[in-house]
C-alpha positions in Angstrom: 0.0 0.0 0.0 1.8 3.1 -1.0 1.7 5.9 1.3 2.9 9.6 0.9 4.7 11.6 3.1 2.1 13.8 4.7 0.0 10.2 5.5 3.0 8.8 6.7 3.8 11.6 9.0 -0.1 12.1 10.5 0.0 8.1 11.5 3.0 8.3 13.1 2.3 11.5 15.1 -1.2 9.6 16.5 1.5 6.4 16.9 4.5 8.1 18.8 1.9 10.0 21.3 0.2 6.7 22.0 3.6 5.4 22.3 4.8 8.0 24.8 1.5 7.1 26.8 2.5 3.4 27.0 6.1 4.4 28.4 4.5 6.2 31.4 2.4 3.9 31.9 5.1 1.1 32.3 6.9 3.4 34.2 3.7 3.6 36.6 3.0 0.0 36.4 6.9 -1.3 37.8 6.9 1.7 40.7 5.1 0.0 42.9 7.4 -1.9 45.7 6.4 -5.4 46.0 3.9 -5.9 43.3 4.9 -9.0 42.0 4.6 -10.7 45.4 1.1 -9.2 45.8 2.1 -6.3 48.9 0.5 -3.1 48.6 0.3 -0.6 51.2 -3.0 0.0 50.5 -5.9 -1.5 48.3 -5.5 1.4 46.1 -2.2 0.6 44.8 -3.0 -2.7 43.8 -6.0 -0.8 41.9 -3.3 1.5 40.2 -1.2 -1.5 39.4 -3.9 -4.0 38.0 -4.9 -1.2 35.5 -1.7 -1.0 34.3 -1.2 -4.4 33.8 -4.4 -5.3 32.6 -3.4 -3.4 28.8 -0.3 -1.7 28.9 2.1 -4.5 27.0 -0.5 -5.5 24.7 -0.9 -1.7 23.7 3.0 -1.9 23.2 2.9 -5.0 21.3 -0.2 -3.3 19.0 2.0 0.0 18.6 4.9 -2.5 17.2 2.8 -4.6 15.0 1.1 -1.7 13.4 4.8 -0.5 12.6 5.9 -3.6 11.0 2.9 -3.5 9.3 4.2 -2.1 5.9 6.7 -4.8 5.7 4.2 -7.1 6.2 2.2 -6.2 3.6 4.0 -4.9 0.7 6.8 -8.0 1.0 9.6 -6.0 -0.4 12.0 -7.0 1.9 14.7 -9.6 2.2 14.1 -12.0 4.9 18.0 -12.5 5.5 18.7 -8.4 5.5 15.5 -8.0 7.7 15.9 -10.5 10.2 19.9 -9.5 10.6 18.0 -5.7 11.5 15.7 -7.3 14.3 18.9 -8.6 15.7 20.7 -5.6 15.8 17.9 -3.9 16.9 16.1 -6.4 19.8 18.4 -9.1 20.6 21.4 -7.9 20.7 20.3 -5.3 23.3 18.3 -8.1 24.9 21.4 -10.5 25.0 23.9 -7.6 26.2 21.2 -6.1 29.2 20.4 -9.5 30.1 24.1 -10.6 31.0 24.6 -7.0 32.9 22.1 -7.8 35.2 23.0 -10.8 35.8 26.0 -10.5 38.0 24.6 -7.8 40.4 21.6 -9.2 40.9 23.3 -12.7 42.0 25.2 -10.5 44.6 22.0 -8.4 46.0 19.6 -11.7 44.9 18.4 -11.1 49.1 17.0 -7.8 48.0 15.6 -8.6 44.4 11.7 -8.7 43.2 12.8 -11.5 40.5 16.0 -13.2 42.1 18.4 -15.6 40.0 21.1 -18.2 40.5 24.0 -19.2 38.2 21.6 -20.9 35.9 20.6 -17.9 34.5 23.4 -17.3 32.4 21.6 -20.4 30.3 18.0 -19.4 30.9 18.8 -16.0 28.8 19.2 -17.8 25.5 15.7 -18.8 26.5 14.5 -16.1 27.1 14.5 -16.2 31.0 15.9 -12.6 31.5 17.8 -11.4 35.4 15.9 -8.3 34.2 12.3 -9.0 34.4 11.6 -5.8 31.7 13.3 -7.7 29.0 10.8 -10.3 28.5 9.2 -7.6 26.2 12.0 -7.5 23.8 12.6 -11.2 23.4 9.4 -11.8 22.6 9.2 -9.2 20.2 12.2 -10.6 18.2 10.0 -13.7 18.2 6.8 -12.3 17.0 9.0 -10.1 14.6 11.0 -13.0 12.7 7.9 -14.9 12.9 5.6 -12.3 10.8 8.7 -11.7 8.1 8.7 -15.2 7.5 4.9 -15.7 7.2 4.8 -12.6 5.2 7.2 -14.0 2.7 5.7 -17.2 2.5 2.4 -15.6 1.4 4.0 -12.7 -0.6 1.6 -13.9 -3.9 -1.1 -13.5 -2.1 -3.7 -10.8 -1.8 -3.6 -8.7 1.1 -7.0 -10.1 2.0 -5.8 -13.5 2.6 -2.5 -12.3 4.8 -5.0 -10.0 7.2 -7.2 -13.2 7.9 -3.9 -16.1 8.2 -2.6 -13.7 10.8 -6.0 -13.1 12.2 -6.9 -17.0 12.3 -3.3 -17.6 13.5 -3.6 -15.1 16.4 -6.5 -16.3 17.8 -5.4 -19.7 17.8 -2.6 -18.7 19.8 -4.9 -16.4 22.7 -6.8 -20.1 22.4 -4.2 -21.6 23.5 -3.6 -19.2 26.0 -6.5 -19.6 27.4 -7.7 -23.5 27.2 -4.2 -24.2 26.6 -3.5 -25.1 30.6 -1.1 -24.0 33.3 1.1 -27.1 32.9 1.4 -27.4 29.1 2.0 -23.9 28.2 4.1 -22.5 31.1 7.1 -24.2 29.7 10.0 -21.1 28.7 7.9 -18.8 26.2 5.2 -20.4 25.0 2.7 -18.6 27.5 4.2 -15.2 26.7 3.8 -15.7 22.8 0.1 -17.2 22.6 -1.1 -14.3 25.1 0.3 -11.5 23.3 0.9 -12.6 19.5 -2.8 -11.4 19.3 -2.3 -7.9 19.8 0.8 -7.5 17.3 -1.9 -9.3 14.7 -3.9 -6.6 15.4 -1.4 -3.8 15.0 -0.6 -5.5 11.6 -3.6 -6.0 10.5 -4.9 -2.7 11.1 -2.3 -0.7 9.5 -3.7 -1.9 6.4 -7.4 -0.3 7.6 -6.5 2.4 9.8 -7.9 5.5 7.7 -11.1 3.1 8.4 -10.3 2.2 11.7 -9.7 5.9 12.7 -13.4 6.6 11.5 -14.2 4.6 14.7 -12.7 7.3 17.5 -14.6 8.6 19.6 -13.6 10.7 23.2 -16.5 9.8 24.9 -16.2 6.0 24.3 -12.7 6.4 25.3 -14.3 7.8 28.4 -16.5 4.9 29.1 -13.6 2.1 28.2 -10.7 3.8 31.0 -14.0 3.5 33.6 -14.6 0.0 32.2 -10.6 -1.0 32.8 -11.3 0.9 36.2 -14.4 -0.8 36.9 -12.9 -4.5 36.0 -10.3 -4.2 38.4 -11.3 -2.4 41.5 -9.6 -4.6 44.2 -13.6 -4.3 46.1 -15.6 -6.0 43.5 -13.1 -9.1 42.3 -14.3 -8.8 39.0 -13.1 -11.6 36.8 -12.3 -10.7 33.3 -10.5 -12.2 30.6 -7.5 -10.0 29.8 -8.1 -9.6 26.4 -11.5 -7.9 27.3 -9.4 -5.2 28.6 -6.6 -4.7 27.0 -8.6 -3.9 23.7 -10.6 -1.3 25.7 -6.8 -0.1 26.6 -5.7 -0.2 23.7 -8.4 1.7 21.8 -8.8 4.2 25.0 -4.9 5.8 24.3 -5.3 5.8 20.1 -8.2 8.2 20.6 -6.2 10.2 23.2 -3.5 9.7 21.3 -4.7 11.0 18.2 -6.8 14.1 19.9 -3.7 14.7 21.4 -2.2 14.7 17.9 -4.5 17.4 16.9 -2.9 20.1 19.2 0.8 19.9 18.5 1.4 23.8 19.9 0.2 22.7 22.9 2.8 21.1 26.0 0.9 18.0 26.5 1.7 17.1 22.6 5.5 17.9 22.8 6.2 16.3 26.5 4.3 13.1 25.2 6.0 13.2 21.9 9.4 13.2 23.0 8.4 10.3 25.5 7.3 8.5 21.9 10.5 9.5 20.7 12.8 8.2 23.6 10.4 5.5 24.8 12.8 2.8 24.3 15.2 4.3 26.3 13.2 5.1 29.1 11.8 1.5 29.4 15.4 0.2 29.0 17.1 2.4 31.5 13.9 2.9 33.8 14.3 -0.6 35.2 17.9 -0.4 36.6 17.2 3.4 38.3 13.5 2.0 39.7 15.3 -1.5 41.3 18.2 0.8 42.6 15.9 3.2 44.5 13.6 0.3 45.5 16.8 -1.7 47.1 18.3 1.1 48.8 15.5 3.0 49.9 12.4 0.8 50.1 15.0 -2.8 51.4 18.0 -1.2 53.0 16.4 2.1 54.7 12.6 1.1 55.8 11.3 4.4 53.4 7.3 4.3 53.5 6.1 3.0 50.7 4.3 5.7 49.1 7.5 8.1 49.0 9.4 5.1 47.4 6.8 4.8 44.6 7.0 8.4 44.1 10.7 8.4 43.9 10.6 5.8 41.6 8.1 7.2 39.6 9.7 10.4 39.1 13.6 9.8 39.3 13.0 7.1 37.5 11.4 8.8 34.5 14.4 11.9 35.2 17.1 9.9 35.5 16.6 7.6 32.6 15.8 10.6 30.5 18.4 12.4 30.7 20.7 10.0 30.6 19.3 9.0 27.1 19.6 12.5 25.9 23.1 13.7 26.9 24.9 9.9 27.1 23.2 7.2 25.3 22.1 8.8 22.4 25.6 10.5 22.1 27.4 7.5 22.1 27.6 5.3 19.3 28.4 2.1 21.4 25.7 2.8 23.8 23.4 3.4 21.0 24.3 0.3 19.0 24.3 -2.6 22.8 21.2 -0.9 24.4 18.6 0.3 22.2 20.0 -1.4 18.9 20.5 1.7 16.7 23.4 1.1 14.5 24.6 3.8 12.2 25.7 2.6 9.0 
């Protein structure tokens, strides 16, 4: 599907908002101290934390899937050149983050959230990062190499027939997710890939119909979805939903901000949530290792309450790992090339 520049540009504005609004929201969603082992101070945090969980890496997974989705469709590309790109760009980050974290966290494993023992080193290949945020980026290499090779395989056909494989294939995958079992599919990544392969489908697929798709925005059904998400996990009711229920609402909630946002781009909001868009990967790289320092030291070693802890995660972690992008990561051609995977050529 050919595109020109001006359509190019007013998808990507909508795209990199939405994007920025994911990257605060996984920035909220790992400040809380103790989540993964269910403490809260106070049923309200858990609240907080359960909406951010219950759509934020599916939106991420959509956002990526509806940027590969020109690849997928016009089949251009050379499966050898591409996939060599998805490895400079995810795993070699992935690979070299992984191993960093590794040793430290053996040495303070007492103090970690996720704690690991020499096997790790092993597990990595697998997928089984020290660094509990890198399980995104593995499994987006995945889901990446996957799609290039199914688009390939089905260049000849119409675009018709590789929107509905993908489709039929993705929900085959949530299926399994969900009737798969406990035992059967919690082996590596097989639980992480049929849960979430759905939502890069989507972002694929509707690439291909967003001038459609956009026709369906609307501010106050945005509204009504963020009080659905709300309403679905508010700790007092025990709601029991299946996660795909809300992530959709999620998802489509932040592409209608997203893209009002869009509208306005003299105004603050658009230029603060832009340049989250634009250093979004940093911030969820770098985020992790500011957030466990200040949880270890302030939250473990020194007692801190819990609610100035998640602030100071919250906030130093979004400062620290934003600035450090701008005036160190980005300005240096090795840190560019073994974190975030941009190599100059």
């Amino acid at each position: 599907m050919q595109q020109n520049d001006s359509v190019k540009k007013e998808y990507y504005n909508e795209i990199n908002i939405a994007r920025g609004i994911g990257a605060l929201i996984v920035l909220l969603g790992h400040a809380f101290p103790d989540a993964e082992i269910g403490v809260f101070a106070h049923p309200v945090f858990q609240w907080g934390y359960d909406v951010c969980y219950s759509f934020h890496m599916a939106l991420f997974f959509w956002i990526s899937g509806f940027v590969f989705g020109r690849n997928y469709f016009e089949c251009g590309y050379k499966i050898i050149s591409e996939v060599t790109k998805k490895v400079k760009r995810l795993l070699i980050p992935y690979l070299f983050l992984s191993y960093l974290s590794l040793l430290p966290k053996i040495v303070l494993n007492a103090y970690a959230r996720n704690p690991v023992d020499a096997s790790g080193v092993l597990k990595v290949l697998l997928g089984v990062s020290p660094n509990g945020s890198l399980w995104y980026i593995y499994t987006l290499f995945l889901f990446s190499v996957f799609a290039l090779l199914i688009g390939k395989l089905l260049c000849i056909s119409s675009e018709s027939i590789k929107g509905i494989c993908l489709i039929l294939l993705g929900i085959f995958c949530y299926s399994l997710y969900v009737y798969g079992g406990d035992t059967a599919l919690h082996v590596i990544y097989i639980d992480k890939i049929c849960r979430y392969f759905i939502f890069y489908v989507m972002g694929i697929v509707t690439y291909r119909i967003y001038t459609k798709f956009k026709m369906l925005y609307c501010l106050s059904a945005a509204i009504v979805a963020i009080g659905l998400i709300g309403l679905m996990n508010c700790p007092f009711f025990s709601l029991k939903v299946e996660y795909a229920v809300t992530a959709v609402l999620g998802i489509y909630a932040i592409l209608v901000i997203a893209e009002r946002i869009a509208e306005k781009k003299e105004k603050k909001v658009y230029r603060c949530l832009d340049c989250c868009g634009n250093y979004s990967y940093d911030i969820y790289i770098l985020s992790y290792y500011v957030q466990q320092l200040i949880r270890v030291v302030c939250f473990r070693w020194l007692g801190w309450d819990y609610t100035i802890v998640f602030v100071l995660e919250l906030i130093i972690g979004f400062g620290a790992s934003y600035l450090f992008a701008v005036f160190v990561l980005r300005k240096s051609r090795v840190l560019k090339c073994l974190l975030i995977g941009v190599w100059e050529e």
